[in-house]
N, C-alpha and C positions, 0 to 999 in steps of 0.2 A: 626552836618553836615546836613544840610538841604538836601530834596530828590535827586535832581538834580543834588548837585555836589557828592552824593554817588553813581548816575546811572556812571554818568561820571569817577571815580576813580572804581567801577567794572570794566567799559569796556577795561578802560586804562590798568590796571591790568591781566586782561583774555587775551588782544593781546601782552602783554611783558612776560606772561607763555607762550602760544602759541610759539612766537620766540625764547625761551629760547627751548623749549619741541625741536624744529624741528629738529635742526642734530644728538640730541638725540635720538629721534626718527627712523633717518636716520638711526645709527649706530646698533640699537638695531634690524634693519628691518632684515630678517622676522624673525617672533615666530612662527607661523605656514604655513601650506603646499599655495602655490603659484599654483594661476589659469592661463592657459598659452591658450589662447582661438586662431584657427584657423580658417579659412574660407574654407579653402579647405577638398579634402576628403583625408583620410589617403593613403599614400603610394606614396604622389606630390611631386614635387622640395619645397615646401612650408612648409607640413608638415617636410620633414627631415630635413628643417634648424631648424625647433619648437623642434624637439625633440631633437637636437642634443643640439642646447641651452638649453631647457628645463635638460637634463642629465648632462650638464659640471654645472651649474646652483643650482643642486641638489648636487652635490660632495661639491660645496664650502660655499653653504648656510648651508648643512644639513639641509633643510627641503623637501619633495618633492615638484618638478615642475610638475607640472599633464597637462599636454597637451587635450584639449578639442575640438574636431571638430565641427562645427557648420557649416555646409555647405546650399549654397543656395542663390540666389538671387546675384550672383556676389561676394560673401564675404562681401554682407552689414547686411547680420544677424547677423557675429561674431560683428562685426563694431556696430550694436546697443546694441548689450550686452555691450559689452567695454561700449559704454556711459554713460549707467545707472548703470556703476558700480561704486564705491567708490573709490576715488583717492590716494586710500594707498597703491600700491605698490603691492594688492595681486592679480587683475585681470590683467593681461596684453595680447595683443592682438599681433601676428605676422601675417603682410600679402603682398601682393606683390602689386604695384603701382595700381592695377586693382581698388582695392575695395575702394582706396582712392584718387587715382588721375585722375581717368578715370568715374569709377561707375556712382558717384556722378552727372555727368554733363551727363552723356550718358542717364540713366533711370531718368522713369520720376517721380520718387518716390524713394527717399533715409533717412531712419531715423536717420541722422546725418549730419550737417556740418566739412567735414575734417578740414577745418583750424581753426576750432572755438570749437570740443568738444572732441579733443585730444591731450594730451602730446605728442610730440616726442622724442623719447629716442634715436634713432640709425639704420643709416639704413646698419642690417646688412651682407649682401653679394650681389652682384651683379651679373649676366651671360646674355653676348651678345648671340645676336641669331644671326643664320647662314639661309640660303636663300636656300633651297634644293627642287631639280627638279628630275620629273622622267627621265631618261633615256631618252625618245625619245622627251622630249622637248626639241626644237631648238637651243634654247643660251647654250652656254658653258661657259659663263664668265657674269659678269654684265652687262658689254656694252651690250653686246648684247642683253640681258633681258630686259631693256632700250628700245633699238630699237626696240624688237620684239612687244614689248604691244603699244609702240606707232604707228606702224604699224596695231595695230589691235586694236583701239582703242572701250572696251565694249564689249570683246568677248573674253579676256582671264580672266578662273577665278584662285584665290585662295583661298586656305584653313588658315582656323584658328582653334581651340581649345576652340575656342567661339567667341560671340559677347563682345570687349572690353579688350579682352587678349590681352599679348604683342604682341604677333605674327599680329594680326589683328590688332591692334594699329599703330606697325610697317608701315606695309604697307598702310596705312592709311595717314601716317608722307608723307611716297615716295609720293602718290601719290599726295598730297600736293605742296609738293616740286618742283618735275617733272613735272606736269600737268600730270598724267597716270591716266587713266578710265578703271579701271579690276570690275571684280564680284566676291564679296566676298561668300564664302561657308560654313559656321561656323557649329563646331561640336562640339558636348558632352565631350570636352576635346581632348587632342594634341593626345593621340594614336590612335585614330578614324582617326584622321586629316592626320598622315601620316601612316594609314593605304592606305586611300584613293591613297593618291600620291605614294605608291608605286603601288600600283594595274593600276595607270593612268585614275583612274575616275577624281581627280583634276591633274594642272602639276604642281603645285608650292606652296610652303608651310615655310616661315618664323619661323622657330623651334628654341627651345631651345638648345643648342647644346650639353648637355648631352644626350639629345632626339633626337633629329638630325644626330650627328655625327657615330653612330655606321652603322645608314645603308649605309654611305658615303663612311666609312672604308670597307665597307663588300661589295662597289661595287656596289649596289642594288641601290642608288637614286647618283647622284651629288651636290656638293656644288660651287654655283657663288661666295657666299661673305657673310664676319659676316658685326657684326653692332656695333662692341666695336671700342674704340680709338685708340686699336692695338689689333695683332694677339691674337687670343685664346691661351692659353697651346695645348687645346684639338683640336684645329685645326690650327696648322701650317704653314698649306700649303694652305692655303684658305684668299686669299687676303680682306683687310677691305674695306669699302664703301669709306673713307680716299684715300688709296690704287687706289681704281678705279676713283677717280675725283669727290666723290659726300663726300662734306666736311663739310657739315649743319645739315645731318644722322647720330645720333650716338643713338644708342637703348641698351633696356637691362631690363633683369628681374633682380628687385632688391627686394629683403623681409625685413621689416623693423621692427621697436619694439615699440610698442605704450602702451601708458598707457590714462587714463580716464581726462580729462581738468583739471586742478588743483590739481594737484599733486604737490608739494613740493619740490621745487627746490633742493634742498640737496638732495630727495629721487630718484627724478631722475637723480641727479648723480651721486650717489653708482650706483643705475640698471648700469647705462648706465656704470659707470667703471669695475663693477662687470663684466659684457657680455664679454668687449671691454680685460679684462684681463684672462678670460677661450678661448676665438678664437681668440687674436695674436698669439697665439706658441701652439708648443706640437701636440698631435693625433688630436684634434678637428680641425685645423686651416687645417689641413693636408688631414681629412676628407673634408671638407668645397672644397677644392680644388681640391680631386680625384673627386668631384661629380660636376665639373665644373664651382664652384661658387668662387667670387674675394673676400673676405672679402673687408670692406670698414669702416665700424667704425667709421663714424664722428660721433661728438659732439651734443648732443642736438640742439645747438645754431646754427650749420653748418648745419641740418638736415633740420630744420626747415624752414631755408632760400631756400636749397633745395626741400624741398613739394612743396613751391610756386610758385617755377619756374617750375616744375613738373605738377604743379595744373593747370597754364597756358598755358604751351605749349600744352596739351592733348586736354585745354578747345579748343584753336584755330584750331587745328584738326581738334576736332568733329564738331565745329561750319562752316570751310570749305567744309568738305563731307556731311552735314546736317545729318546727325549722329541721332539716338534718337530710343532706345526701349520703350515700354512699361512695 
């Protein structure tokens, strides 16, 4: 066998192990403990979906899921680590639409293409946000919220939880839509933010509504309108943007499950059936839902198509309000 056609019966040979190794592989996944990498800082809507997956994850795997904070720079730090990790199943990244479908196009410096150096495995839970005003801001309902900023156009502001959050995002989308010109006021995270709006230093504040809804219930701020397809569980009474006549608005903090480019199709889909089979049923799913979050669990393939249209509509946003940190 002369050289060449021995190069060519290795290679051939090493890619028909390879296929053979892979759902093997798949099957046999994990042998040891799983890096479960976050963006955010401990005790967020974010981390507790990480650790609640990372716990149901550990029961079934028996190996530990170790949940890893990396916070900074919008959730593109955890987001670089992920990239440079190795596509086998044992670094996986949970984060919310921020750091991947916002981040990227808003700063002017991101160490990662979303659509290009990530698996998507599942985007696992979703929670609309709800629109809450202090007490003595004038609108009682949307319409009127509507009216009131277009009435004062560049001289009402709101709050956010940062630069590129859903909340800020959100209203970003309205003002788009609407034509509204408000001033945005961005804080070191959402309890700052509706600190402020209860004190009436900002009036209006786009929240998450496990975060929103208590002081709603307690009297202490109002709620005009969420931003899901239909009503909340956790806000019943509180009409959608649907509801009020604005039917192109539909928002929502979603946290999703990422692995490293190239990962193994088989192997991301055990992750992704493994997940989708600890949060359909039982305490976890139950949790997932006291804490105001929808489960959602589509399929790699659904997801994926999902980011891009995600990836898009944020881009057109930012690129409308000319948008752009440093």
């Amino acid at each position: 066998m002369n050289k060449a056609r021995r190069i060519l019966f290795t290679a051939c040979a090493a890619l028909f192990g390879t296929a053979l190794l892979g759902p093997a592989a798949a099957q046999a996944f994990p042998d040891k403990p799983v890096k479960m990498l976050v963006g955010t800082a401990p005790g967020g809507g974010t981390d507790f979906v990480a650790r609640l997956v990372a716990q149901e994850l550990s029961k079934l795997w028996g190996q530990p899921v170790v949940v890893e904070n990396r916070t900074g720079a919008s959730g593109t730090i955890a987001g670089g680590e992920l990239k440079n990790a190795k596509p086998d199943g044992y670094t996986l990244w949970i984060s919310p639409q921020t750091a991947v479908a916002v981040a990227p196009q808003l700063l002017a410096k991101t160490p990662y293409d979303s659509l290009k150096d990530f698996t998507p495995i599942t985007v696992i839970a979703s929670s609309p946000l709800v629109l809450i005003a202090n007490p003595s801001f004038p609108a009682s309902n949307f319409k009127e919220y509507i009216d009131y900023v277009k009435k004062n156009p560049g001289s009402i502001s709101f709050a956010s939880g940062g630069v590129g959050s859903s909340p800020h995002m959100t209203q970003e989308l309205l003002n788009k839509e609407l034509g509204l010109k408000m001033i945005h006021v961005p804080y070191r995270g959402e309890a700052p933010a509706i600190a402020d709006v209860l004190g009436g230093q900002v009036p209006v504040l786009f929240a998450n509504i496990p975060s929103g809804m208590p002081h709603v219930n307690s009297g202490k701020l109002k709620a005009l309108v969420t931003t899901g397809a239909t009503r909340s569980p956790e806000a019943k009474d509180v009409p959608t943007m649907i509801e009020s006549g604005v039917v192109n608005v539909q928002t929502a903090t979603w946290n999703a499950l990422y692995a490293p480019a190239g990962m193994p199709p088989e192997l991301t889909q055990k992750i992704y059936a493994d997940v989708a089979k600890v949060l359909k049923q039982g305490a976890a799913r139950d949790r997932l839902l006291a804490s105001g979050n929808e489960p959602v669990l589509n399929t790699p393939e659904k997801f994926k198509a999902f980011l891009a249209e995600e990836y898009k509509r944020w881009g057109d946003v930012i690129k409308a309000g000319n948008l752009r940190t440093e």
